[in-house]
C-alpha positions as CSV (number, residue, x, y, z in Angstrom):
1,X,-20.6,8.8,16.2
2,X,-20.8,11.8,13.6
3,X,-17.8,13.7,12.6
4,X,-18.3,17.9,13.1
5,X,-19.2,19.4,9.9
6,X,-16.1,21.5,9.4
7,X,-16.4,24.0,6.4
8,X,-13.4,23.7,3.9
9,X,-11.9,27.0,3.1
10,X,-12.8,29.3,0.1
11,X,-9.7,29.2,-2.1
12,X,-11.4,30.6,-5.1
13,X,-12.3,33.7,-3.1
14,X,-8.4,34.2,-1.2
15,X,-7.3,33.9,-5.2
16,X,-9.8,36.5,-5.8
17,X,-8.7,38.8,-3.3
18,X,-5.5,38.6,-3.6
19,X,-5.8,39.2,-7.9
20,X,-7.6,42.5,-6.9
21,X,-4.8,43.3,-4.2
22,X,-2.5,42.4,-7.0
23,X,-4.0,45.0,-9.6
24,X,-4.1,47.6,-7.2
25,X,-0.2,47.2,-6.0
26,X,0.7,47.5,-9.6
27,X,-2.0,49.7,-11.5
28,X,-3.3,47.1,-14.0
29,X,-6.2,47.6,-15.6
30,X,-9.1,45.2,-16.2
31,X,-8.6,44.7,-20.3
32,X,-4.7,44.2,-19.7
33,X,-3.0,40.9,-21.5
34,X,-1.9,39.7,-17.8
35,X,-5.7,39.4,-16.5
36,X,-5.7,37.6,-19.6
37,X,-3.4,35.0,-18.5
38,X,-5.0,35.4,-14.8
39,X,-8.3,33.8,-16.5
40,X,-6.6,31.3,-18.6
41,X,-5.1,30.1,-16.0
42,X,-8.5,29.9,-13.5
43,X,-9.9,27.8,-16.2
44,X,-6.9,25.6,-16.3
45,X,-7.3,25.3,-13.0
46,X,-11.1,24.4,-12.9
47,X,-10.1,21.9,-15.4
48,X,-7.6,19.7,-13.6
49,X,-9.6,19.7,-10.5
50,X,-12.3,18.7,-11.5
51,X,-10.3,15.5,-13.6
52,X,-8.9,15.0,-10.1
53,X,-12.4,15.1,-8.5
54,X,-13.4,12.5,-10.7
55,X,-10.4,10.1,-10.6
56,X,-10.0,10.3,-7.0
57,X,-13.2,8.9,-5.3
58,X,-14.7,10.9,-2.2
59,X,-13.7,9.7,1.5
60,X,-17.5,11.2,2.3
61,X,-19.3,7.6,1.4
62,X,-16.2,5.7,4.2
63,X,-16.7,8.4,6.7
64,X,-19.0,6.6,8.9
65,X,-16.6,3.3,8.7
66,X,-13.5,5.4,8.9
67,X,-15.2,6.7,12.6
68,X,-15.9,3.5,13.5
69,X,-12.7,1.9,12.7
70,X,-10.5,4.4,14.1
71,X,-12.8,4.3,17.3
72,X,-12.5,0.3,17.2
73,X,-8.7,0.9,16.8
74,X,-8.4,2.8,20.3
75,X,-10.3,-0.1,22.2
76,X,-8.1,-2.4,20.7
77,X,-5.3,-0.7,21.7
78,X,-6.9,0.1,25.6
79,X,-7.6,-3.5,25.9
80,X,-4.2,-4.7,24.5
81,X,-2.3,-2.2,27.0
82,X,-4.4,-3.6,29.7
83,X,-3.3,-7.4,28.9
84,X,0.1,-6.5,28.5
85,X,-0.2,-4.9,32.1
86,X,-1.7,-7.9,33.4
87,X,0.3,-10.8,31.8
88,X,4.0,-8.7,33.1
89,X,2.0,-8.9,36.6
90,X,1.7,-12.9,36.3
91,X,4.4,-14.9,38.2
92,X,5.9,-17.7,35.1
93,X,4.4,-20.7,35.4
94,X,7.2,-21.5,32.5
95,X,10.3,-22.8,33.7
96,X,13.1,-22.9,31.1
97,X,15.0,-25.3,30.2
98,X,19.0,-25.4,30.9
99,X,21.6,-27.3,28.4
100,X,24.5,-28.0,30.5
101,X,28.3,-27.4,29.1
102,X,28.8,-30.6,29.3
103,X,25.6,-31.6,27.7
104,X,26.3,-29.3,24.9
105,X,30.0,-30.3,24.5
106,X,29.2,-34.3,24.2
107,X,26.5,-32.6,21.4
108,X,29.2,-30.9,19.6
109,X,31.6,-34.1,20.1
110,X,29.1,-36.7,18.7
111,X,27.8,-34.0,16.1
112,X,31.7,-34.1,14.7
113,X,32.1,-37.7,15.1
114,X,28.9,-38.6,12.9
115,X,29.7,-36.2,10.4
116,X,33.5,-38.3,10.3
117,X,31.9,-41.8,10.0
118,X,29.2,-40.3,7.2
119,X,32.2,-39.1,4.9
120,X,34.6,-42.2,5.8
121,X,31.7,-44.9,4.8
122,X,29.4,-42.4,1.9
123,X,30.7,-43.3,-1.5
């Protein structure tokens, strides 16, 4: 299963466009310091993205496996719903076990009484 081809947007040519709409709101001309700046900063900006192009690696390569995981991930989660469905369907075949109050109170009572004797006959 392939992923569309989805063409990423052209920022360079938006930041053109909206340079030139910027000139021609304020009547700058082409040799003025500000375009300067405008350029200085293009190149800056070429700069870092392409450091950041290098130190983050490309998801392109893990597309493939990314498709396949996430597609694993829904069957995973279909067949997990449908066990859950199933197994709150299923009468118990687990009875539980009851501790009476009188069980747990001769517990308790014998619990106390050992802990006496230990600290009476420990040196």
């Amino acid at each position: 299963m392939s992923a569309p081809k989805v063409k990423p947007p052209d920022f360079d040519e938006e930041f053109i466009q909206a340079v030139a709409k910027w000139r021609d709101d304020h009547k700058i001309r082409e040799d003025d310091a500000t375009m300067l700046f405008i350029e200085l900063f293009r190149i800056h900006q070429n700069h870092w993205d392409a450091l950041r192009g290098r130190e983050m690696p490309s998801f392109n390569q893990f597309r493939s496996d990314i498709a396949l995981l996430t597609q694993a991930t829904k069957t995973f989660q279909l067949d997990t719903a449908t066990l859950i469905e199933l197994l709150k369907n299923q009468p118990s075949t687990h009875s539980a076990v009851k501790v009476t109050r009188t069980a747990a109170f001769f517990a308790a009572l014998s619990c106390l009484l050992a802990g006496y004797l230990i600290r009476m006959f420990w040196p």
